[in-house]
N, C-alpha and C positions, 0 to 999 in steps of 0.2 A: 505537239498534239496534232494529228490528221484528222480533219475532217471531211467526211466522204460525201456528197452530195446525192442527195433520195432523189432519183429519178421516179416519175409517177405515170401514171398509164396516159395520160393527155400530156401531151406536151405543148402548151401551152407559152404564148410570152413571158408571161409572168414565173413559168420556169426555168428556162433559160436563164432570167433573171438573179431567182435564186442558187440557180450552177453555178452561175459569173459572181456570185457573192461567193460562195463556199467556196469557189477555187482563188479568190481572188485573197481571202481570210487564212485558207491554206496556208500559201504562199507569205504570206507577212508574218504568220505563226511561224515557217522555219525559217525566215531570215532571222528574226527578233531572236529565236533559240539557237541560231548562227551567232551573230554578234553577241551572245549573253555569253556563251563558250570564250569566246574569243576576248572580252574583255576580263573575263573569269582568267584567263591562261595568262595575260599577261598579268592582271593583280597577283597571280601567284607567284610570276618570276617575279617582278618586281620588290613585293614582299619578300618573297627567299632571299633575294641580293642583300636587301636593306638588312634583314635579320642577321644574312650572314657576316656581315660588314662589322655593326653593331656588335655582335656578340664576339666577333673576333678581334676586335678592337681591346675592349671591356677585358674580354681573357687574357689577353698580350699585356695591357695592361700591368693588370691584377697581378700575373705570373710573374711577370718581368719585376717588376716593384716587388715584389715578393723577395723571388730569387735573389735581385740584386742586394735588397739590405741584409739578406742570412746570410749572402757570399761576404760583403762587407763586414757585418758584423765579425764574423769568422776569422776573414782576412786580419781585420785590425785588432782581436783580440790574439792571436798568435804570432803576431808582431810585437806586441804589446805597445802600441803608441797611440795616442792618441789624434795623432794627424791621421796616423794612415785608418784607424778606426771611421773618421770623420767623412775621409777622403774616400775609403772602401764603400762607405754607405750609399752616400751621396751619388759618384761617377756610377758606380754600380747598380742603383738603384735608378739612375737617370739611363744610363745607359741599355739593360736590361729591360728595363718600361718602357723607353721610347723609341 
């Protein structure tokens, strides 16, 4: 927000005064909406990262364990054994997730 200082027909000390307030209120109003930006910019990266981390993690996860036990299951059911069912699950499911 800019504030402009009313200059008045006498100029007096006591206006001066209030110019040197108005410019001085100015200028602390755009630093403070300086640093509001700036600390706004980085909580955004910040945030993006975190989320992005977070949810890519979560999905890897979720996919991987997923994938891995329907590969296994698969696997060990068209082998017909019960190792390699156990074994399919398991590595593949470990593996796939993590």
């Amino acid at each position: 927000m800019l504030y402009l200082p009313v200059i008045s027909k006498s100029l007096s000390s006591s206006s001066f005064a209030s110019i040197a307030a108005a410019s001085c209120h100015c200028h602390h109003c755009l630093a403070t909406n300086a640093l509001s930006r700036h600390l706004s910019n980085i909580f955004t990266r910040v945030y993006g990262l975190v989320y992005g981390l977070v949810y890519g993690l979560i999905y890897c996860l979720v996919y991987g364990l997923v994938y891995g036990l329907v590969y296994g299951l698969v696997f060990g059911l068209v082998n017909g054994k019960v190792y390699c069912l156990v074994y399919g699950l398991v590595w593949s499911g470990l593996w796939y997730g993590l």
